[in-house]
C-alpha positions in Angstrom: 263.7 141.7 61.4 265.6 140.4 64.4 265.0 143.5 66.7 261.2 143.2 65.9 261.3 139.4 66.5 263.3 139.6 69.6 261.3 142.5 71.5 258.0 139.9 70.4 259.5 137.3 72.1 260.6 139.1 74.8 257.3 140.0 75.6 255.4 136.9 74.2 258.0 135.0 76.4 259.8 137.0 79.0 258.0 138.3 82.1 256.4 134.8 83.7 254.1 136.9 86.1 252.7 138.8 83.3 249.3 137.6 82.7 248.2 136.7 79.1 246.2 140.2 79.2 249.5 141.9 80.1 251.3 140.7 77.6 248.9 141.5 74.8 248.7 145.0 76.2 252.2 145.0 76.1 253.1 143.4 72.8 250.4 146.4 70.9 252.1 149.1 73.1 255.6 147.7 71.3 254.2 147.1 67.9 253.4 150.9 68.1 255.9 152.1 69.5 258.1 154.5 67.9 261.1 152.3 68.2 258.9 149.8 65.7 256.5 152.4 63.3 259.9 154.0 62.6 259.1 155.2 58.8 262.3 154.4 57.5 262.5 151.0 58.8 259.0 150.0 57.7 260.4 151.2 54.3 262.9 148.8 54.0 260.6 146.3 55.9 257.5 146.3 53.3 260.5 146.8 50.2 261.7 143.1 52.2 258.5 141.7 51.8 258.0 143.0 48.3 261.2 141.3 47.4 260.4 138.1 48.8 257.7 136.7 46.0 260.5 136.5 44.2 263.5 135.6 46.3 262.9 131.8 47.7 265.5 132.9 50.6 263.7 136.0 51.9 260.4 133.9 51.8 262.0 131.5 54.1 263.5 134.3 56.4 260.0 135.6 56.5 257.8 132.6 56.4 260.4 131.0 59.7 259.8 134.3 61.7 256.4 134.9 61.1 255.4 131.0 62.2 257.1 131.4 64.8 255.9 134.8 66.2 252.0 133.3 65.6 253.0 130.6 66.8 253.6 132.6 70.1 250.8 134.4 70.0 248.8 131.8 69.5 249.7 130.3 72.9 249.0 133.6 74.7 245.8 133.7 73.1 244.6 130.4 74.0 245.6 131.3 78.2 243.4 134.4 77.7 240.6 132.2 76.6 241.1 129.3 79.1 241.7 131.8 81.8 238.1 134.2 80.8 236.3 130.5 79.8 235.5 132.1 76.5 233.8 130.3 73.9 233.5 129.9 70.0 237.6 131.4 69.6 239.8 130.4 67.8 243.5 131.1 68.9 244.4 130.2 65.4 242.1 132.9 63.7 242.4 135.5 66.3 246.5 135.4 65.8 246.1 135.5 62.2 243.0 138.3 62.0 245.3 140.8 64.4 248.4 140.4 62.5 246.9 140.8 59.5 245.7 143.9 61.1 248.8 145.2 62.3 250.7 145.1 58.8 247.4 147.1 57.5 247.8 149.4 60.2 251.2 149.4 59.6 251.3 149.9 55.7 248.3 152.7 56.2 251.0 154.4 58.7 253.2 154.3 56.0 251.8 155.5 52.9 249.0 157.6 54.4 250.9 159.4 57.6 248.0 162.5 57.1 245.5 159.8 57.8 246.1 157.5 60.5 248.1 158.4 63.8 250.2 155.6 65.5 247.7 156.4 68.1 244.1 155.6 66.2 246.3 152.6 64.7 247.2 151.6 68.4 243.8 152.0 69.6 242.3 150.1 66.2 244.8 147.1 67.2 243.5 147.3 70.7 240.2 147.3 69.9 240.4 144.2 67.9 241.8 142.4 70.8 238.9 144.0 73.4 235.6 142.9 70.8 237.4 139.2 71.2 238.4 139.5 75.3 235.4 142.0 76.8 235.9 140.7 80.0 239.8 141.4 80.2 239.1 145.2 79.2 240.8 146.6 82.5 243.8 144.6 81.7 243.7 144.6 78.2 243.4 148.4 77.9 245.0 149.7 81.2 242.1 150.9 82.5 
């Protein structure tokens, strides 16, 4: 949990001439990345979760870090949509919508490895983040 928490914040954080685009591009390229979609460590991640309805301290363990890490990306949403002058988003629902997304992509990645690559779940992630930001495709997507 720490690694995963730390290389977020390093990227929702570090780099202050990163652009909000850059760091969203960034932060899918790590949550894909082999060093993160490692099979046994999201084992023993979703086994954590699973124990956590019914240990009070791993749902505070969890519940802390995962604020936090929406928290985060809340904030780099809300620059991408001040800085495009979007309209009608929510960072709020977009943070929760794409990690949502991630720990289905995740899970799939897990239990179904025959049906979904790291790289369709990479480019499903992405493509979450491009039908909310279509103007910030070239940064968004490297293009």
């Amino acid at each position: 949990m720490a690694e995963y928490h730390e290389g977020q914040v390093e990227i929702l954080e570090g780099d202050a001439d990163a652009s909000p685009a850059e760091q969203l591009a960034a932060l899918v390229e790590f949550q894909f990345s082999a060093r993160v979609t490692n099979r046994e460590k999201m084992a023993v991640w979703f086994a954590f979760y699973g124990e956590a309805s019914a240990m009070p301290i791993y749902q505070k363990i969890c519940s802390r870090m995962d604020q936090l890490a929406a928290t985060k990306l809340e904030h780099v949403l809300s620059e991408l949509i001040r800085e495009g002058g979007y309209r009608n988003l929510e960072p709020k629902t977009l943070a929760t919508g794409y990690l949502a997304l991630v720990d289905g992509l995740w899970l799939s990645l897990l239990v179904m490895p025959k049906s979904l690559t790291k790289r369709a779940a990479k480019a499903i992630a992405m493509d979450y983040l491009l039908q909310a930001f279509p103007q910030h495709r070239r940064l968004l997507s490297g293009e």
